[in-house]
C-alpha positions, 0 to 999 in steps of 0.5 A, spaced: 923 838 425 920 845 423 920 850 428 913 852 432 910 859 433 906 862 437 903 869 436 898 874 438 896 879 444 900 880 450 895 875 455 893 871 449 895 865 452 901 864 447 905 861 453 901 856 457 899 853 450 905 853 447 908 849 454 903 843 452 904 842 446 912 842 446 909 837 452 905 833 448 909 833 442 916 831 446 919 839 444 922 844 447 918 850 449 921 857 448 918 864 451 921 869 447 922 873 453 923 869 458 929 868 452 931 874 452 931 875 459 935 870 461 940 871 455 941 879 457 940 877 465 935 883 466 927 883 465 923 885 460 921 892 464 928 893 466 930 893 459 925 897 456 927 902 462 934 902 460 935 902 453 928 904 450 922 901 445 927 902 439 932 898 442 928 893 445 925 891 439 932 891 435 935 886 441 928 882 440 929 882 433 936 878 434 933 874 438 927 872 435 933 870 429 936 866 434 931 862 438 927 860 431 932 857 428 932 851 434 930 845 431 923 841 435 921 847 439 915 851 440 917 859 441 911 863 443 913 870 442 911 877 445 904 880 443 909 886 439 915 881 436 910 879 430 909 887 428 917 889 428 922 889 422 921 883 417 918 879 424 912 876 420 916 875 414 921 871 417 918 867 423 913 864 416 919 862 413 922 858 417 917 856 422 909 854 421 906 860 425 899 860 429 895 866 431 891 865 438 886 869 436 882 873 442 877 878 443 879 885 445 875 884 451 877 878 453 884 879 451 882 886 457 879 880 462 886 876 461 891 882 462 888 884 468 888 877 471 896 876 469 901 877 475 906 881 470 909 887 469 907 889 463 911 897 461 905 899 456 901 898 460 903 901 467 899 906 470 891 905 466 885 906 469 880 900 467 877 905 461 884 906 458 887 899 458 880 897 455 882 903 448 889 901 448 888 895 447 882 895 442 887 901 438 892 897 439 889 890 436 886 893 431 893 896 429 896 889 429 891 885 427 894 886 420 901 882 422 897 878 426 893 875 421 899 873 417 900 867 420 899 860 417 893 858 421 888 862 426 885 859 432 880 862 436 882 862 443 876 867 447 874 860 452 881 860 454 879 858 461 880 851 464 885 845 463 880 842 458 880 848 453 887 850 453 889 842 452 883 843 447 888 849 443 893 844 444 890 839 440 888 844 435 895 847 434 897 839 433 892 838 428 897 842 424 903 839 424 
């Protein structure tokens, strides 16, 4: 079967939907990160730090490649992937493409509840990463909403609802 993505803003919830429904539909779940990370053995900060935006985005191109060719899978990918190269293109030619969708305020509420390292985002007061990342919405939004569906995701915010999500992301397939 047809490869299933995710995509959208970093903390948009890719991941945790994506791990139920790979559950629900008895797939593979795959983060596109955590992929890179393990087949490059170093963190995605680390490998920003040491090689640049520029080459990152080449290594994630490859992988992207790569990871959505697996069969029965669902792939969450990384907020900035979709807006790269022929990224877009590509992943709606060989998969069937969700956008979870969220408001730049909550999107803000998310990324400032996530454990993550994020590298554009080191070092942002409250006000900072609140432009950045309505700027930074606002451009990607265009790649974003190429995707085959769109669902709304801005009450993200128990089990119920993530299950929710899932069960519309299903309703697809």
């Amino acid at each position: 079967m047809k490869c299933i993505v995710l995509l959208g803003y970093m903390c948009a919830g890719k991941t945790t939907v994506g791990r139920v429904v790979a559950k629900d539909l008895g797939r593979t779940f795959y983060d596109l990160d955590w992929y890179i990370e393990e087949r490059f053995h170093a963190k995605i900060p680390q490998i920003f730090a040491q090689r640049g935006e520029e080459k990152f985005r080449d290594m994630e191109r490859r992988m992207l490649h790569e990871a959505a060719e697996f069969q029965d899978t669902v792939l969450s990918l990384g907020g900035g992937t979709p807006c790269f190269f022929d990224n877009m293109d590509y992943v709606n030619s060989v998969a069937e493409t969700f956008y979870l969708k969220a408001s730049p305020e909550v999107l803000v509420k998310h990324i400032a509840m996530s454990r993550g390292k994020r590298p554009l985002l080191e070092g942002k007061t409250p006000e900072e990463l609140s432009a950045f990342v309505h700027r930074q919405l606002e451009e990607r939004e265009p790649f974003y909403s190429r995707a085959h569906h769109t669902i709304d995701i801005n009450l993200l915010n128990s089990f119920d609802r993530i299950q929710d999500i899932a069960d519309k992301v299903k309703s697809f397939i």
